[in-house]
C-alpha positions in Angstrom: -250.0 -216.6 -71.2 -252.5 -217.4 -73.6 -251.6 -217.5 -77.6 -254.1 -216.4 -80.9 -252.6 -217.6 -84.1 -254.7 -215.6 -86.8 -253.9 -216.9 -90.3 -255.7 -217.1 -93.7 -255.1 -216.4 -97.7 -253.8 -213.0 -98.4 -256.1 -210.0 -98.4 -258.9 -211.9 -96.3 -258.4 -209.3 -93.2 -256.5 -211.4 -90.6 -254.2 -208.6 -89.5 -257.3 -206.6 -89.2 -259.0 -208.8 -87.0 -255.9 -209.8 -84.9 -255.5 -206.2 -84.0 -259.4 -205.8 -83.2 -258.6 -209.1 -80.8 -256.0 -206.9 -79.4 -257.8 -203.6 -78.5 -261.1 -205.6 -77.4 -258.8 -207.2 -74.8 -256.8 -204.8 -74.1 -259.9 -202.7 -72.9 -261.0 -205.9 -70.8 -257.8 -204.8 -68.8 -255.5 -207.7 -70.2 -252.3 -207.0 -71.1 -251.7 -208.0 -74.8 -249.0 -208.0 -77.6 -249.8 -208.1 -81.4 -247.1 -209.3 -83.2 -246.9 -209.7 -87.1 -245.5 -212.7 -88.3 -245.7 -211.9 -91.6 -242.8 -210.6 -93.8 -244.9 -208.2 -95.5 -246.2 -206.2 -92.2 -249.1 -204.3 -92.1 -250.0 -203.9 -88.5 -248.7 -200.4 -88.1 -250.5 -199.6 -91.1 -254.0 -201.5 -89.6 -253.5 -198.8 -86.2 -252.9 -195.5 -89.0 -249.7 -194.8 -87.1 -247.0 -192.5 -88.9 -244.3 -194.3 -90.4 -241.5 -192.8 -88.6 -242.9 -194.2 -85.4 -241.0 -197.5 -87.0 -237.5 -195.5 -86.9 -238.5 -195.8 -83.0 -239.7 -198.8 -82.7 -236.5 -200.8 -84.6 -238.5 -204.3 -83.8 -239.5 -203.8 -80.3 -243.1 -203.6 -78.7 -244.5 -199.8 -79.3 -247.2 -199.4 -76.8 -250.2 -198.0 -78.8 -253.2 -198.1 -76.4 -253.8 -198.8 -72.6 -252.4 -202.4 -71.7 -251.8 -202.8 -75.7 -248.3 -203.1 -77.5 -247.9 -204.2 -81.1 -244.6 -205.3 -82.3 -243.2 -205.7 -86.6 -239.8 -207.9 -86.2 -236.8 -206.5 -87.6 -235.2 -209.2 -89.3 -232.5 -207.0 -89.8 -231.7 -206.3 -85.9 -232.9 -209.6 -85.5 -229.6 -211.2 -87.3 -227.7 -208.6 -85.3 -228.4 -210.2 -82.1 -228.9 -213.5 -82.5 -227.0 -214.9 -85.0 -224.3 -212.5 -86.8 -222.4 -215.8 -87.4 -224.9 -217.4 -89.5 -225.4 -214.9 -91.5 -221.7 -213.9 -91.6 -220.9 -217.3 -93.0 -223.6 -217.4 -95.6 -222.4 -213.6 -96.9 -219.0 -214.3 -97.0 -219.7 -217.4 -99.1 -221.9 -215.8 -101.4 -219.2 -212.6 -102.1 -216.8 -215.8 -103.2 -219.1 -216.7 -105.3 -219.2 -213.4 -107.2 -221.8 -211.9 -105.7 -221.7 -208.0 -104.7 -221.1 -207.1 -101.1 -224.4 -205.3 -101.1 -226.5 -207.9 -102.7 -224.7 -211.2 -100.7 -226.2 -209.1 -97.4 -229.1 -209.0 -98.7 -229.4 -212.6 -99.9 -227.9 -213.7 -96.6 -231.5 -213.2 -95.1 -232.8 -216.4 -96.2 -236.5 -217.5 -95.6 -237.6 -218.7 -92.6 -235.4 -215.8 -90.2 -238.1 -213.5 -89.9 -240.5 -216.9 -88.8 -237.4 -218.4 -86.4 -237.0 -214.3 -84.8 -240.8 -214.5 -83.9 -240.3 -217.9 -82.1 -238.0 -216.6 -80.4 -240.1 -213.7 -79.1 -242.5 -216.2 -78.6 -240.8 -218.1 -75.9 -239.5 -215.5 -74.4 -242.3 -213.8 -73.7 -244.0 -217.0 -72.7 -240.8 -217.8 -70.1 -241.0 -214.5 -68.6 -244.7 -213.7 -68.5 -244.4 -211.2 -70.1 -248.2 -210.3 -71.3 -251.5 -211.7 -70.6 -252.1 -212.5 -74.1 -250.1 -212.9 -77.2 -251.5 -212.6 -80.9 -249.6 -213.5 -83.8 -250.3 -211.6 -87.3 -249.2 -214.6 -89.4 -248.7 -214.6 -92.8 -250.9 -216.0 -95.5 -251.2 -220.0 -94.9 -248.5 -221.3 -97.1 -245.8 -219.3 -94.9 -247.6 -220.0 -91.8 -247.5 -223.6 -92.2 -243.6 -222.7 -92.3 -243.7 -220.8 -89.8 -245.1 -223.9 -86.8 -242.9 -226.2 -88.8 -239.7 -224.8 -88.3 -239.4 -226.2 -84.1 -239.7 -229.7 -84.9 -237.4 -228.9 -88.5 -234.3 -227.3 -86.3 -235.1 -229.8 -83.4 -234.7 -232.9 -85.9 -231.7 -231.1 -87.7 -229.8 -230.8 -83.7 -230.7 -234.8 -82.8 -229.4 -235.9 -86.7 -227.4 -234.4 -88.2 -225.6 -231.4 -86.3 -223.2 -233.5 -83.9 -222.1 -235.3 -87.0 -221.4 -232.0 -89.3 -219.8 -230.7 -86.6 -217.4 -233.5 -85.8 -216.5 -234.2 -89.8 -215.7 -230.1 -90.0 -213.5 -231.0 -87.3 -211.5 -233.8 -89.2 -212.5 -232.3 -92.5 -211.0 -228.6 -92.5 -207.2 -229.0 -92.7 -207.8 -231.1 -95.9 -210.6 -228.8 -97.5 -209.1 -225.4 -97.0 -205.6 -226.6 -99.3 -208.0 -227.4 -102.0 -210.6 -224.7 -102.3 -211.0 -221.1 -101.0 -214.7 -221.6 -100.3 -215.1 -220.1 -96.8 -216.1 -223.1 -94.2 -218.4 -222.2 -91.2 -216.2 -222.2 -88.0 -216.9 -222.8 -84.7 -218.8 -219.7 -83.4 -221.4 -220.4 -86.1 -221.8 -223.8 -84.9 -222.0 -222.1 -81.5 -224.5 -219.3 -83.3 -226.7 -222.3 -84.0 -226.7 -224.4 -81.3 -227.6 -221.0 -78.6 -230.3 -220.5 -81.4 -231.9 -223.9 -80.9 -231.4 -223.8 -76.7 -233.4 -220.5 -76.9 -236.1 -222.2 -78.8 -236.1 -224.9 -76.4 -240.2 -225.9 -75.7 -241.6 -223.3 -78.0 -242.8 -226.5 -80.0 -244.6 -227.9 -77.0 -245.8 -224.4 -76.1 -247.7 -223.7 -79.6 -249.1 -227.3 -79.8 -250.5 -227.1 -76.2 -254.3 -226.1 -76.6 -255.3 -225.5 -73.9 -252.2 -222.2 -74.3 -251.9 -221.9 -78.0 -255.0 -221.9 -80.5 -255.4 -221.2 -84.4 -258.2 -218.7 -85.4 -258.4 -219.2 -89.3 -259.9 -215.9 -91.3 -262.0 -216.4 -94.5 -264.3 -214.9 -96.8 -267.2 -216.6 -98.6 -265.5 -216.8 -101.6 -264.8 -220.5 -103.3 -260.9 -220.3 -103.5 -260.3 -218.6 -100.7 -262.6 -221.2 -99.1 -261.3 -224.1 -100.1 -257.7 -222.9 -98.7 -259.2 -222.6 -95.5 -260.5 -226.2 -96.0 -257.0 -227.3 -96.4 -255.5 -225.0 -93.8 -257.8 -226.6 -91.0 -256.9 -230.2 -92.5 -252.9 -229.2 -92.6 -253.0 -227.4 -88.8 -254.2 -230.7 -87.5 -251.6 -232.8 -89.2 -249.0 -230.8 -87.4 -249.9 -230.8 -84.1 -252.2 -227.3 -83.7 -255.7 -226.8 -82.8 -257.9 -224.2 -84.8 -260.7 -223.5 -82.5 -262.7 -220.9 -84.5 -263.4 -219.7 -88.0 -264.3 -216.2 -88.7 -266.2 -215.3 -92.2 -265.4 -211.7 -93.1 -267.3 -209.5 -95.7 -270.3 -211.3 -95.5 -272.5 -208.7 -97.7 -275.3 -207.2 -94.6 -278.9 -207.5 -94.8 -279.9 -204.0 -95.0 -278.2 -204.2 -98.7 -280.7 -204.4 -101.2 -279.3 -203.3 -104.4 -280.0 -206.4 -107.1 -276.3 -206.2 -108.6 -275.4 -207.9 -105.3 -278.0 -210.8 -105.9 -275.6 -213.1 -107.1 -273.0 -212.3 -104.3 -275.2 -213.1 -101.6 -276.8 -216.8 -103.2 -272.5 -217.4 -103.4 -272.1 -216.2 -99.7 -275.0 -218.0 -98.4 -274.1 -220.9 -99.8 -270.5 -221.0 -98.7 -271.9 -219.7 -95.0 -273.8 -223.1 -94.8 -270.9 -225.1 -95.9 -268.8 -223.8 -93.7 -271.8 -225.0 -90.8 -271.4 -228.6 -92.0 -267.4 -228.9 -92.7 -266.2 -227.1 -89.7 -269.2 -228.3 -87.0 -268.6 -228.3 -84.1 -265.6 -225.3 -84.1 -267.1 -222.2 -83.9 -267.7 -219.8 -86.8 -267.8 -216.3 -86.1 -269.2 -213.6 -88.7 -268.2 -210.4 -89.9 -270.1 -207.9 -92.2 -268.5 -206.2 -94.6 -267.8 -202.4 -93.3 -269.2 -199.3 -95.1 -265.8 -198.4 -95.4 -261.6 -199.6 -94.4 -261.0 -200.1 -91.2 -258.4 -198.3 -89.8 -257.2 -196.6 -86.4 -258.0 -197.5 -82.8 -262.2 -196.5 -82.9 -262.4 -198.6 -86.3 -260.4 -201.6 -84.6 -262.1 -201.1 -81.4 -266.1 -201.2 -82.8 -264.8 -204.0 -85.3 -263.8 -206.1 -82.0 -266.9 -205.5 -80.3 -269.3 -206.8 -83.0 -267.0 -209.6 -84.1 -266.9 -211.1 -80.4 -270.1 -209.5 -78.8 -270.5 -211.2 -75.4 -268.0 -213.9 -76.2 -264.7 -214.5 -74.3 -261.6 -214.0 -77.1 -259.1 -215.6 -74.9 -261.5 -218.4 -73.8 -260.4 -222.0 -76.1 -263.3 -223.3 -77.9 -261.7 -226.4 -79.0 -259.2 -228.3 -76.9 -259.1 -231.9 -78.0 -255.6 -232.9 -78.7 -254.7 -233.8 -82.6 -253.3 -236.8 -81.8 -254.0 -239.7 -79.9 -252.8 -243.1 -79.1 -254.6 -245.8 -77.6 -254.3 -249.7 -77.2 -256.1 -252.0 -77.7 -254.8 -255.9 -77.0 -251.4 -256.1 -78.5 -251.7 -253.5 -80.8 -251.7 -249.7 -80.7 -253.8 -246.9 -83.1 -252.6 -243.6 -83.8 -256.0 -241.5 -84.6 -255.3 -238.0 -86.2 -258.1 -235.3 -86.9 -257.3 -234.3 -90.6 -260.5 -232.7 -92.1 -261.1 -232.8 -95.3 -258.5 -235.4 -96.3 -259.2 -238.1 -98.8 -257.9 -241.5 -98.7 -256.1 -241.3 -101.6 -254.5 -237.8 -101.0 -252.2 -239.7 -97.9 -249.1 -241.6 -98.0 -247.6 -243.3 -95.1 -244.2 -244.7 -94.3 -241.4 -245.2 -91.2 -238.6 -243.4 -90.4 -236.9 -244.0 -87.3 -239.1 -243.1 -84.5 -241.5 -241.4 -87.0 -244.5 -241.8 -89.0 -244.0 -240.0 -92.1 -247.4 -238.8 -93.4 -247.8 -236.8 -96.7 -250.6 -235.5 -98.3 -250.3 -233.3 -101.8 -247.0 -231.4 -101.4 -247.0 -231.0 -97.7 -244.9 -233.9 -95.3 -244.8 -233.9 -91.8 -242.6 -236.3 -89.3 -245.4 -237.4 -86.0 -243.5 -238.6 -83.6 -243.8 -242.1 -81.9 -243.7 -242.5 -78.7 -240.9 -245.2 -77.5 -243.2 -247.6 -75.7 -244.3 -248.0 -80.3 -240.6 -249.3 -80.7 -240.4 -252.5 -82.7 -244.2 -251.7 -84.1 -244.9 -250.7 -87.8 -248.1 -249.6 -88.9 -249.9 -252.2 -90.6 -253.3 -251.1 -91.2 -254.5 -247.1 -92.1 -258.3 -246.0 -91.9 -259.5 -242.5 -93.1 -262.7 -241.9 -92.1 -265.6 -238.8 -91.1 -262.4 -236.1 -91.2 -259.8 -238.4 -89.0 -256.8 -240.8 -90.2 -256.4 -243.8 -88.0 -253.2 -246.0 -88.1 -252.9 -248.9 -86.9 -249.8 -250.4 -85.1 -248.4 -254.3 -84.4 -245.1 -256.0 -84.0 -243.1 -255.3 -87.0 -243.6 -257.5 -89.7 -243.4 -255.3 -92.4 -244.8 -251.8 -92.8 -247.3 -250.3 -94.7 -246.4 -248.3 -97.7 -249.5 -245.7 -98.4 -252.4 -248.4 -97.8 -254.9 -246.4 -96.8 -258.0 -247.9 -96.6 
């Protein structure tokens, strides 16, 4: 099964170009799934359907076209079926607290369910073979970055610390329930969690592998919302995913003349051959800005045609992994593509089995492999849109030396 991640900032027109994606290949005969990622969903709205069709749908895939389903989780019926304990513990701990009964349900969806429901969709579908292709509506960048981060989050959270939660409950209980009525999470929601992670089991590897999983990144040529993409690109690559096309939409066409637009097409053009030099050599794909909103199947359909043309949506255009480890004599380098990044944007430091690299707000744990036990890094190198580290017997690790 082949997976499109479509991301970008809000209001760019990623959930209208997933679903174009979808109906273009969906009339190649492959059978594909849109799913929105985002909280905020908009796909039914992008395909005109009547609202009530939702009362039918509950969550599930709603078949809207030939060999074409598109699917808006529920996180409601999502808590229902995979983890009522969870969220049973957290309400009953917030209506201790004070909170209404009303409100404490509400509250008990905390961020990051309707991100972990999607994953799990994701694997499913992927373990049963479910569709030919899979597109995910994701939400604007800064929620999408949450969204690939949670796998290795819940993964690290099972090796560290859940055992040892678990077994101090155990010991801990008798004591803390004679000194506070605080509700304590009992076995079946350990049990909640731990099925939970076992059903996400390889949905990490699955999203990270390019030559399954891909990032399409949607932008206009507009300088904020250009310089997010910028980042976006650099931040995919630090965890793990490859983005193997950029698509411009709105791009003001030729035919209009009108002087008030002068100024908006110097801007566009401008941006346009930016994007050539900063994203070279991923491919960037154009859109023009249509006459009118597209909505409805024969909107999405001609807007898939003249966005792809001849080319293959499915095909990867970019499958060079993100990182890579080589050795050379008694030392090993760790080379990471990060576009964009400055020198003095990155941190670096150890932890464990992981390099810890942060740059601006965002951290992220790489893995190193075991044969990299006993090493610390002990020179960094950022360089023409890559970060290389490099690794020797430990004698004392490098603390944000970036060269």
């Amino acid at each position: 099964m082949r997976i499109l991640l479509y991301t970008g900032k809000g209001g760019v027109g990623k959930t209208t170009v997933a679903a174009a994606t979808g109906m273009l290949l969906a009339s190649r005969g492959l059978k594909t799934l849109v799913m929105s990622v985002d909280a905020a969903h908009s796909l039914f709205d992008a395909f005109d359907l009547d609202l009530k069709l939702t009362d039918m749908n509950r969550g599930n895939p709603l078949p809207v076209a030939p060999n074409l389903w598109i699917q808006e989780v529920d996180v409601t019926e999502e808590i229902q079926r995979h983890w009522p304990d969870i969220s049973g513990y957290v309400t009953a701990l917030l209506a201790v607290t004070g909170v209404e009964e009303v409100l404490a349900e509400e509250l008990a969806i905390f961020p990051g369910m309707e991100e972990v429901s999607a994953l799990l969709y994701v694997n499913r579908y992927a373990r049963e073979k479910a569709f030919d292709v899979l597109i995910l509506d994701c939400a604007p960048t800064g929620e999408s970055l949450r969204f690939i981060s949670i796998p290795p989050t819940l993964d690290w959270y099972m090796k560290k610390l859940y055992r040892l939660q678990r077994s101090i409950l155990k010991v801990a209980r008798p004591v803390a329930q004679t000194v506070t009525n605080l509700p304590l999470p009992t076995d079946r929601t350990f049990e909640n969690i731990e099925a939970l992670a076992g059903k996400l089991e390889g949905v990490d590897a699955l999203l990270k592998d390019p030559r399954t999983t891909t990032v399409r990144l949607v932008t206009n040529p507009e300088k904020i919302v250009f310089r997010e993409t910028q980042r976006a690109f650099m931040y995919f690559g630090l965890y793990g995913f490859t983005v193997d096309a950029v698509i411009i939409n709105r791009i003001l066409p030729e035919d209009v003349n009108d002087p008030f637009f002068d100024q908006w097409r110097k801007t566009q053009e401008k941006f346009l051959e930016e994007a050539k030099r900063y994203f070279d050599p991923v491919p960037i794909w154009t859109l023009p800005l249509q006459p009118d909103q597209v909505v409805g199947r024969p909107g999405l359909d001609e807007l898939g045609r003249l966005l792809y043309g001849e080319s293959d949506p499915v095909s990867s255009y970019r499958s060079q992994a993100p990182y890579r480890f080589q050795k050379r004599g008694s030392a090993y380098t760790l080379t990471m593509d990060l576009p964009f990044v400055e020198k003095d944007e990155i941190d670096l430091a150890v932890a464990g089995a992981d390099l810890i690299v942060r740059i601006g707000n965002f951290r992220h744990h790489v893995p190193l492999p075991r044969t990299l036990s006993g090493y610390s890094p002990s020179r960094a190198r950022a360089e023409r849109g890559s970060l290389t580290v490099q690794f020797e017997p430990a004698r004392g690790a490098v603390a944000g030396g970036v060269e």
